[in-house]
C-alpha positions in Angstrom: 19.3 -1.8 -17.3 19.9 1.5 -15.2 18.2 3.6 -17.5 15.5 1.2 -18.5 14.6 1.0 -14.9 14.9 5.1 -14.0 12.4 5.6 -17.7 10.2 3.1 -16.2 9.9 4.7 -13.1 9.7 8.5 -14.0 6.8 7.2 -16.4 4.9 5.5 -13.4 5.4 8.4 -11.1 1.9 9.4 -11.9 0.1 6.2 -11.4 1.3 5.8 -7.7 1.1 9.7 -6.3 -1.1 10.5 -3.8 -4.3 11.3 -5.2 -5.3 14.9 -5.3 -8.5 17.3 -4.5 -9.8 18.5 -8.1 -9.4 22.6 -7.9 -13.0 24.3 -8.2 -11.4 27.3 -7.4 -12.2 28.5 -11.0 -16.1 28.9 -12.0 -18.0 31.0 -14.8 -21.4 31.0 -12.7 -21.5 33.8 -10.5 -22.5 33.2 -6.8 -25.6 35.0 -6.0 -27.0 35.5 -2.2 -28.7 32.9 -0.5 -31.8 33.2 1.4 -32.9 31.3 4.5 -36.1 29.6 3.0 -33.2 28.1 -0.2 -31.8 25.6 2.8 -33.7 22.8 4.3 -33.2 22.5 8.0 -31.1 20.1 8.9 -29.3 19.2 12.4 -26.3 17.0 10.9 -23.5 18.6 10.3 -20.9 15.5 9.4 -20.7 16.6 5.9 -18.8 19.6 7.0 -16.1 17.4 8.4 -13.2 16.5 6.4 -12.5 13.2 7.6 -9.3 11.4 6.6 -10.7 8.8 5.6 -13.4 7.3 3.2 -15.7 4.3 4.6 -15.8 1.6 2.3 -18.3 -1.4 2.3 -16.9 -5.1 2.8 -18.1 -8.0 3.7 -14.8 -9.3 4.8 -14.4 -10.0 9.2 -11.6 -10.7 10.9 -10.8 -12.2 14.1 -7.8 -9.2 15.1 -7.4 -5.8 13.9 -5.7 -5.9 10.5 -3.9 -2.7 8.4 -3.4 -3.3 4.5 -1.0 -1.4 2.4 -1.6 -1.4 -1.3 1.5 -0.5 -2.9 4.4 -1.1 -5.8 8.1 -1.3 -5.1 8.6 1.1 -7.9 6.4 3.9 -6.8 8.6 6.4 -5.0 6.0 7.4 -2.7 5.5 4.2 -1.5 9.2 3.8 -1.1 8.9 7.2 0.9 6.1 5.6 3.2 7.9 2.4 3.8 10.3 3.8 6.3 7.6 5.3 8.6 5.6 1.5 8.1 9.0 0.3 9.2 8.5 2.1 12.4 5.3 1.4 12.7 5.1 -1.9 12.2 8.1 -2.3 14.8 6.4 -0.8 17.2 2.9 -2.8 16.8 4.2 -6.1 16.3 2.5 -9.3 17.5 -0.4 -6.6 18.4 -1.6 -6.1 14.9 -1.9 -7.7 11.4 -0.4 -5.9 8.7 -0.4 -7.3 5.3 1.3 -5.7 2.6 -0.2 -6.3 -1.0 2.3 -5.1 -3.8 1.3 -4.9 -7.4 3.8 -3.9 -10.8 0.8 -1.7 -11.4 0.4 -3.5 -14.8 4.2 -3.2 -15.8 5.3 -6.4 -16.3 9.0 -5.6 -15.8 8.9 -5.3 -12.2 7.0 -8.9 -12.0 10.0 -10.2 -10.6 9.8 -8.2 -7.0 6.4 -9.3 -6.7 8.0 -13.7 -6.9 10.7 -12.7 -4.2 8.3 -10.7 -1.9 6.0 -14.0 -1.8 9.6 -16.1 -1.5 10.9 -14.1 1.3 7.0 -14.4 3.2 7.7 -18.0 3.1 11.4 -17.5 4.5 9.7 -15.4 7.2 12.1 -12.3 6.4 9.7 -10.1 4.2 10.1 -7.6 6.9 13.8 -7.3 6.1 13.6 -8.1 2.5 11.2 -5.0 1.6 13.2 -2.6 3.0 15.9 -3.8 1.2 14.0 -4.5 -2.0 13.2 -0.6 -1.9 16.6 0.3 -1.7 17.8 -2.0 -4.7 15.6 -0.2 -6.7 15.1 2.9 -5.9 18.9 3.5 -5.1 20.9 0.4 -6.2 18.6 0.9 -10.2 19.1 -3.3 -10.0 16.2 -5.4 -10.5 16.6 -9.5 -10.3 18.0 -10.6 -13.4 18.2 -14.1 -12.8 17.0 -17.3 -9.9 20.6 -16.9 -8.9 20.9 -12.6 -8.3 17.2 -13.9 -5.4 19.0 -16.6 -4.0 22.3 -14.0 -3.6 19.9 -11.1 -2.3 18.3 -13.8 0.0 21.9 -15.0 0.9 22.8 -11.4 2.3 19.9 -11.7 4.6 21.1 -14.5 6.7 19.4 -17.3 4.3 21.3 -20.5 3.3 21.6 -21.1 -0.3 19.8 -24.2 -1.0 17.0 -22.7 2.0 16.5 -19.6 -0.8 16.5 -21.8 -4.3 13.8 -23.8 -2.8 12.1 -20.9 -1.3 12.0 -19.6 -5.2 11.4 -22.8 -6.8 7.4 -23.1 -4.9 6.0 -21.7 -8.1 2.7 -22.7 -8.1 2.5 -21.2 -4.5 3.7 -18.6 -5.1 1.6 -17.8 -8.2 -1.3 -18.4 -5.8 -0.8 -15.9 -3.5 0.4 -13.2 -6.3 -3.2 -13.9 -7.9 -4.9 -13.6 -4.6 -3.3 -10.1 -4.2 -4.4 -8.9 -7.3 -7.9 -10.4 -6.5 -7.7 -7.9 -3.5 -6.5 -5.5 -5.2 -9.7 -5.6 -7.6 -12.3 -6.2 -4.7 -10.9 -2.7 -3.2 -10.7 -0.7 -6.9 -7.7 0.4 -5.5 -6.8 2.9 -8.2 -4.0 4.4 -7.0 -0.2 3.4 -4.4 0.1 3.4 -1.7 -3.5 3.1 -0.6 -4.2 2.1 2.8 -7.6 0.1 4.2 -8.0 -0.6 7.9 -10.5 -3.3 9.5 -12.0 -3.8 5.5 -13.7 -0.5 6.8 -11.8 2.8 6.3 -9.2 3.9 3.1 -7.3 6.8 2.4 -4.2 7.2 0.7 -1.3 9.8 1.9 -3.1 12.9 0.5 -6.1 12.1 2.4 -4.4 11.3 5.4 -2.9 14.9 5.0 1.1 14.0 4.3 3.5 11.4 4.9 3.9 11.6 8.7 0.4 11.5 9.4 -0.5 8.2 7.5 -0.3 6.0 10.3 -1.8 8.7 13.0 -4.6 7.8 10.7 -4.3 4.3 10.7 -4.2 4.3 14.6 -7.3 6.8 14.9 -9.6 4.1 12.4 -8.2 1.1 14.5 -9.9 2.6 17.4 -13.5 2.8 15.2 -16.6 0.6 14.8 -15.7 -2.4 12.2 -16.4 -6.2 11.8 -12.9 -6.6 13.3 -12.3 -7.5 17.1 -10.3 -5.0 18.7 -9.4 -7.2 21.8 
């Protein structure tokens, strides 16, 4: 299991790393001067701006501001990203709506984090149960085996027994809100974990954002611009 886990994960590094600038650094054609009358006057200059961000169209609304993170419990940059979410996340609480959408990025295998991340939402512990979920994988190489290894990793959060089983047992609910996620997932294209949209208006992903510690200075500059989403 520990080394079918650790394959499965070195072969979906590439599906979940930030997503790169293509290098045009190399070219055959060779630059020639330009003259004045080759440029059309023009007074807007937001094309020379690297934004960190991409504006998307949607015709989702909201009634509060809401952050979603695209991402896969197997991706170890997501993994990476969850601690400063953690902080995050702490520190906006009640203010903001954060929804975390995970996908198994088509791998079947790790299907089974994606039924106890929708059992421990309905337990009301998903934010101490991703955390953990990270660290089972990434560092414990365990994935859930059986109803009874959930209801044991539920158990060591605080939840009863018989509280978890049932929690588990809400299939068809929880199928539900899995197929809604990947629904999401398609109405985005997101291509790549972790990806990031704010107010269905702006998305960038860590690269974009320029590095791991300045994803959510980005997420806290785009809550601050025009969208469909109240801000109050």
């Amino acid at each position: 299991m520990k080394k079918s886990l650790t394959l499965c994960v070195v072969l979906l590094i590439a599906a979940c790393q930030p997503s790169a600038n293509e290098d045009q650094s190399n070219t055959a054609e060779k630059p020639h001067a330009v003259k004045s009358e080759e440029i059309a006057p023009k007074n807007d200059f937001s094309l020379l701006v690297d934004q960190p961000y991409d504006i998307i169209e949607s015709d989702q609304t909201c009634e509060e501001p809401i952050v979603i993170e695209f991402f896969a419990y197997q991706c170890p940059h997501c993994y990476t990203l969850e601690k400063q979410a953690a902080v995050w996340k702490k520190k906006n609480q009640g203010k903001i709506n954060f929804l975390a959408v995970p996908t198994h990025l088509g791998h079947q295998e790790f299907s089974s984090f994606l039924i106890v991340h929708q059992a421990a939402k309905r337990l009301g512990i998903i934010d101490k149960a991703m955390p953990k979920m990270f660290t089972r994988l990434h560092e414990e190489k365990k994935a859930f085996a059986s109803q009874d290894d959930v209801v044991a990793f539920f158990h060591s959060l605080g939840v009863p027994e018989e509280k978890a089983r049932t929690a588990i047992l809400s299939g068809k609910e929880i199928q539900k809100e899995i197929d809604k996620n990947f629904e999401l997932l398609a109405k985005y294209k997101i291509a790549s974990v972790p990806t990031i949209i704010v107010n269905y208006r702006y998305q960038f992903d860590v690269t974009k954002a320029g590095g791991y510690n300045k994803v959510f200075d980005v997420v806290d500059e785009t809550l601050g611009l025009p969208s469909s989403c109240s801000t109050n």
